[in-house]
C-alpha positions in Angstrom: -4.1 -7.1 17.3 -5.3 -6.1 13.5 -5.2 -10.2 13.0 -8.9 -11.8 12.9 -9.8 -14.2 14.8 -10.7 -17.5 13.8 -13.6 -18.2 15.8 -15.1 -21.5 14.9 -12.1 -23.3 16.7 -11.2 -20.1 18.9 -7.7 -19.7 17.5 -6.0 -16.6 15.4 -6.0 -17.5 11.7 -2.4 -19.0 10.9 -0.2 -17.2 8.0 2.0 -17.8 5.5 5.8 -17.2 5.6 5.7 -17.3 9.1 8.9 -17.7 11.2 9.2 -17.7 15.3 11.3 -16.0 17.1 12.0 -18.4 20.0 13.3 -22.1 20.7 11.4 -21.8 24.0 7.6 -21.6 23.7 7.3 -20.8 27.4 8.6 -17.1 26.7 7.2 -14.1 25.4 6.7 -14.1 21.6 5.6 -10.9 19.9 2.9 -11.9 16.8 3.2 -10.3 13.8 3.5 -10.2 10.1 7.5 -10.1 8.7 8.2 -6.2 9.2 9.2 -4.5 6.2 12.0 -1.9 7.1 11.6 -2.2 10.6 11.9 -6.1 11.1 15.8 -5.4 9.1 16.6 -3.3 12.4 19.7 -3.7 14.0 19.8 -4.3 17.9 22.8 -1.7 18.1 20.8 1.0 15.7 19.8 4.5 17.2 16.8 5.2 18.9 14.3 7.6 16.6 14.2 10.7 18.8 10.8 12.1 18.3 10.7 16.2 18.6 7.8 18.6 19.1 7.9 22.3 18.4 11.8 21.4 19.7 11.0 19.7 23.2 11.7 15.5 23.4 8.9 13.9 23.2 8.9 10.7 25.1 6.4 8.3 22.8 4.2 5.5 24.5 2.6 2.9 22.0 -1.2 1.2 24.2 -1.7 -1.0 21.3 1.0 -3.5 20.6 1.0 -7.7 21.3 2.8 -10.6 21.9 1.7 -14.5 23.5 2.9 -17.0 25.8 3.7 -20.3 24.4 3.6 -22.0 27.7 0.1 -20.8 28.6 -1.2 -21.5 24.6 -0.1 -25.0 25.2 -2.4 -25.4 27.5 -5.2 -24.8 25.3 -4.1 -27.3 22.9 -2.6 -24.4 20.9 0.7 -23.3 19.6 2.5 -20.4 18.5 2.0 -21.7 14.9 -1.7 -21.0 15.5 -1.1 -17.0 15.8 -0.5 -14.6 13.4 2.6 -14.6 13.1 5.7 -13.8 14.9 7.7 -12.1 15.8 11.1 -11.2 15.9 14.4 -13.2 15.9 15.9 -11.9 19.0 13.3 -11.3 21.3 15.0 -9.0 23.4 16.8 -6.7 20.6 14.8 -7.1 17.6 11.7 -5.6 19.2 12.7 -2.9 20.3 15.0 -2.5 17.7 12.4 -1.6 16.1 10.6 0.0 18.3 13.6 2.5 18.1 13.3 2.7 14.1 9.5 3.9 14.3 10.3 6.3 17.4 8.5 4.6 20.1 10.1 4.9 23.2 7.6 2.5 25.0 5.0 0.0 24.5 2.1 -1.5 26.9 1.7 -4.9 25.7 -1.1 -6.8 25.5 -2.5 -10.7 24.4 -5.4 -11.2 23.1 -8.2 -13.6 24.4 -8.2 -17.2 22.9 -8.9 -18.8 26.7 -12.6 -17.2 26.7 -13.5 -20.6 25.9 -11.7 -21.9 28.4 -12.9 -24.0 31.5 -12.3 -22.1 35.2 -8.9 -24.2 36.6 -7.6 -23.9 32.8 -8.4 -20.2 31.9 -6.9 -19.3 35.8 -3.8 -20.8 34.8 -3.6 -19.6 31.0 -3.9 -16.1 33.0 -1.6 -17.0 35.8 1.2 -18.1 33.6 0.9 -14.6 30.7 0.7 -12.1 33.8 3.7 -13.4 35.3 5.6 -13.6 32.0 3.9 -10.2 31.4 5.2 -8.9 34.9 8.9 -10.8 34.4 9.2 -9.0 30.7 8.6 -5.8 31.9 10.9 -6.2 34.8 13.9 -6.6 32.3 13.4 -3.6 30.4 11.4 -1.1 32.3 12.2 1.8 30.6 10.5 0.4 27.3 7.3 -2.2 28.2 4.3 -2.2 30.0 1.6 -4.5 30.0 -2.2 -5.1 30.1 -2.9 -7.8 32.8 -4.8 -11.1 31.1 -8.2 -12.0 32.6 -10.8 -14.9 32.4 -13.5 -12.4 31.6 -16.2 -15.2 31.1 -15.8 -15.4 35.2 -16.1 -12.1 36.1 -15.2 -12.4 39.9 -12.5 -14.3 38.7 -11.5 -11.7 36.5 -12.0 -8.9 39.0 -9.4 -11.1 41.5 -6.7 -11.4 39.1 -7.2 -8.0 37.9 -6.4 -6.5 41.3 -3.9 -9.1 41.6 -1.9 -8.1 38.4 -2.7 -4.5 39.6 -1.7 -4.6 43.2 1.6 -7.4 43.0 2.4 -7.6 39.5 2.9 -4.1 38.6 0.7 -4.5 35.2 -0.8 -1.5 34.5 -4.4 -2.3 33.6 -6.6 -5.2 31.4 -6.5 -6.4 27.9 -9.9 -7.9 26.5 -11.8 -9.2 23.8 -15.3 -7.5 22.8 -17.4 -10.1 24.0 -17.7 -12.8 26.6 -19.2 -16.5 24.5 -23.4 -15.5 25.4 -22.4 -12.6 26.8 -22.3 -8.5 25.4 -20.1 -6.1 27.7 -23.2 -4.3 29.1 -25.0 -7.8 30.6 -24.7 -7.2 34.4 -23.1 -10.3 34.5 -19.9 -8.8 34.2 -20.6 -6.1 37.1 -18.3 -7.4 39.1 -15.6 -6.7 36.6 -16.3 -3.3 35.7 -16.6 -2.5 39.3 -13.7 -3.7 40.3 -12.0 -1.7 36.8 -13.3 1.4 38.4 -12.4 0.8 42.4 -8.7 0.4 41.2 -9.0 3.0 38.3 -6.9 1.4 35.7 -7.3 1.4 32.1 -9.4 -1.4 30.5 -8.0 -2.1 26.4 -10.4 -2.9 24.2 -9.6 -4.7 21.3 -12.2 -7.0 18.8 -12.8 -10.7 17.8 -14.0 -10.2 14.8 -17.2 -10.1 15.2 -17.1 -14.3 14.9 -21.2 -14.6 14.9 -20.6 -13.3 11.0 -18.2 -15.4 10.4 -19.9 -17.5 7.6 -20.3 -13.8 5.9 -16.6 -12.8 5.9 -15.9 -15.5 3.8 -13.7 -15.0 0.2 -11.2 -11.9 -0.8 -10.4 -9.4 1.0 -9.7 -10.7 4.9 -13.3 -9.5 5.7 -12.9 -11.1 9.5 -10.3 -8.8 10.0 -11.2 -5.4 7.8 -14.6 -5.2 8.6 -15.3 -7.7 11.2 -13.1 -5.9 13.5 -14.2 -2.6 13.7 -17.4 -3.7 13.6 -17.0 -5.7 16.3 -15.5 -2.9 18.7 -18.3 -1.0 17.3 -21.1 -3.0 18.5 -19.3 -3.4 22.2 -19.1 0.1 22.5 -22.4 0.5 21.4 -23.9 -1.7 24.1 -21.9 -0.1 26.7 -23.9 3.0 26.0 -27.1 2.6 25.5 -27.4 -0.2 28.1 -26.4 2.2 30.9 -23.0 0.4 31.7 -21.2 4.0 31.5 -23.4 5.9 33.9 -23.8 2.9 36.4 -19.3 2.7 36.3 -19.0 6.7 35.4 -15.1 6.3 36.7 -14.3 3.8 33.6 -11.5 4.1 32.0 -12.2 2.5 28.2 -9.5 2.4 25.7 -10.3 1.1 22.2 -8.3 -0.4 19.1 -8.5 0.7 16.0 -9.8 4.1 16.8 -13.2 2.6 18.5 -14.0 1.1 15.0 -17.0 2.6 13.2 -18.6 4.4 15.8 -17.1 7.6 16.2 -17.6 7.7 11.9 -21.0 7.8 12.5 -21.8 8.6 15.7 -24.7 11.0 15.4 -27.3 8.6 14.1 -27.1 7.0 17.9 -28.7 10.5 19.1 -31.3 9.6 16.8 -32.3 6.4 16.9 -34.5 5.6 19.5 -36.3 9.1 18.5 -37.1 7.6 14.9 -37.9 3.9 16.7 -39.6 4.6 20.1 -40.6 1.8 20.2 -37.5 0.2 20.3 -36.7 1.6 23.6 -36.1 -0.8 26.8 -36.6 1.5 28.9 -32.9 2.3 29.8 -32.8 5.7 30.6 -29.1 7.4 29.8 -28.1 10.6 31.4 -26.7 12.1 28.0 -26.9 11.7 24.6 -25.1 8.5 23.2 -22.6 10.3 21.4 -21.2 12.3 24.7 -20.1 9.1 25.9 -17.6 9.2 23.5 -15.8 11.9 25.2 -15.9 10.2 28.2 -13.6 6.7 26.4 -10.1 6.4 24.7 -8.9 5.5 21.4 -5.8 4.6 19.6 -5.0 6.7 16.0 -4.9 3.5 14.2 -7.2 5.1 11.4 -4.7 4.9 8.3 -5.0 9.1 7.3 -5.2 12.4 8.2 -8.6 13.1 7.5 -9.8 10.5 9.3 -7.6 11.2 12.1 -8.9 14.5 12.0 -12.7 13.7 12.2 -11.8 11.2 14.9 -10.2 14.0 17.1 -13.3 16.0 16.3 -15.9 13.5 17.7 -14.2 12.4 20.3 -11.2 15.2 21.4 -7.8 15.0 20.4 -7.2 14.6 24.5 -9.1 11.0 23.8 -6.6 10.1 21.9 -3.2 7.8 22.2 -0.8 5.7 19.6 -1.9 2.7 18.7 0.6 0.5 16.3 -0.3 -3.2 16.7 3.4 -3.8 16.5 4.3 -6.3 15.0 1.6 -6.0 12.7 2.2 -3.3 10.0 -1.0 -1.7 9.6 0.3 1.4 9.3 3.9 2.2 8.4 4.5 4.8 11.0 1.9 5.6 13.3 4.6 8.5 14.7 4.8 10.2 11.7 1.0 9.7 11.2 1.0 12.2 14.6 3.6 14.6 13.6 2.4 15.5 9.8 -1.4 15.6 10.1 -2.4 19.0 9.3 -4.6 20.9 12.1 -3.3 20.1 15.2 -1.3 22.3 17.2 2.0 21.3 19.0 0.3 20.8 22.1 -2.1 18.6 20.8 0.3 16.1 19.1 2.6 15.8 22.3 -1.5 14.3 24.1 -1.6 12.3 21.4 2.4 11.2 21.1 2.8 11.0 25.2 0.7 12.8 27.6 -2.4 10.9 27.7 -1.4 7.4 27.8 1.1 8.5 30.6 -1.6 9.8 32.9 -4.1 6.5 32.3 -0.8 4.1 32.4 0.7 5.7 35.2 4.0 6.6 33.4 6.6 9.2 34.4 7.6 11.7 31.8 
């Protein structure tokens, strides 16, 4: 989600004028800020039916949340601690206005507050989201998919209820955070995870933390957890993934990242030059390509606010890398459809990857 994290007691920071969306804490809440035109949606409103070069375009959304109140409970939290809410109904508000910004369907995803968790209370945090996750999805099919929850911080752990969400749940790949407590994505302590990723072949979201090491630094104006400690974060994950050899020991993964993999793909080229201007800086890793053709081989969402940037984005990485990303309910940007459709330079086969095609293949939906 676009929220920070509050790391220092592992919850999201709280907000003001928040208001939740259900009685029942044990049900899916989506997070979120109070929409502006979408959150006055009206359940019985008309879908947004999004057209390219004249052909329906169905839309699929990878980045969008919600939580569990009965699994935050059990780490001494409450819905009050996220960022948020939600919607009043949560059934017909959401995807009312999912239908107002033209997105046919969302794969949602919670974020990690559990990482923190001990083993018999993080198995059950995850237990409890993947089976609301599973039962959500269930009701309404044709609009919602989600990102299995794991205790990353035990990897075999995480590998077993990976497979499980996989294999009996329906869920249609993981959600995690950018960083395990001690731990970067590339340590082989996490092998088991990323192994078990590639055997089933299932996309692996990505989404930041903020980077809660700095958080001392992001203090004062200007939500600096959040607007730079989250791309930052993503950036450094990303970053270790590469030029630990994490990529070329698990070629098969499949790597989707928030906020359109943060700084990295901004300023990619200085990675094919580091280690060439500080040799001695080099561990001895050796990678089979230059850092920044890894980033051909990952996914990101368009979450980068305008054209240009979406357009230097596509260039580093190739528009077929790319996929919406919303973080509905958070309105980071006002219409991440339109974003697609009136960017100057693509061609009409190029926005339907973006819009659809992509996110169907790695999320294994029909068109």
């Amino acid at each position: 989600m676009g929220a920070g994290l509050s790391q220092s007691k592992g919850k999201w920071m709280s907000i003001r004028n928040t208001e939740h969306c259900c009685a029942d804490d044990g049900g899916i809440i989506f997070t979120g800020c109070n929409m502006s035109n979408a959150a006055q949606g009206q359940a019985g409103g008309r879908r947004r039916q999004v057209m390219v070069g004249g052909k329906r375009v169905k839309t699929i959304d990878v980045h969008a949340h919600c939580v569990v109140g009965e699994a935050l409970a059990l780490l001494g939290m409450k819905v009050a601690d996220q960022r948020g809410p939600g919607i009043g109904d949560v059934g017909s508000r959401r995807i009312a206005e999912m239908d107002e910004q033209g997105i046919d369907i969302e794969a949602l995803s919670i974020n990690p507050v559990w990482y923190h968790a001990k083993r018999d209370v993080a198995e059950e945090v995850v237990r409890i989201q993947n089976e609301k996750l599973a039962e959500w999805c269930g009701t309404y099919p044709d609009r919602f998919v989600a990102y299995a929850s794991v205790a990353l911080q035990f990897p075999e752990l995480a590998a077993q209820q990976l497979e499980h969400a996989v294999k009996k749940l329906g869920l249609r790949g993981a959600a995690v955070g950018t960083s395990i407590p001690g731990k970067e994505f590339s340590d082989p302590f996490l092998h088991p995870f990323w192994k078990k990723a590639e055997e089933l072949g299932v996309l692996i979201f990505i989404h930041p933390r903020s980077t809660p090491e700095l958080e001392p630094r992001f203090k004062g104006n200007g939500w600096l957890s959040n607007t730079i400690g989250n791309p930052l974060d993503t950036t450094i994950a990303l970053s270790h993934l590469i030029f630990d050899g994490t990529l070329d020991r698990f070629p098969g993964l499949k790597i989707c990242s928030a906020h359109g993999g943060g700084y990295l793909p901004s300023y990619a080229p200085r990675s094919d030059n580091a280690l060439r201007v500080a040799p001695e800086m080099d561990t001895g890793v050796k990678l089979k390509k230059k850092p920044t053709e890894y980033l051909r081989d990952m996914y990101y969402d368009t979450l980068v606010f305008t054209d240009e940037a979406l357009r230097h984005l596509a260039a580093e990485v190739g528009v077929d890398k790319l996929v919406i990303g919303t973080d509905h309910p958070i309105p980071w940007q006002a219409d991440s459809v339109n974003h697609i459709l009136n960017a100057p330079g693509f061609t009409d086969a190029e926005r339907r990857m973006m819009l659809s095609e992509t996110a169907a293949k790695l999320l294994g939906i029909p068109l």
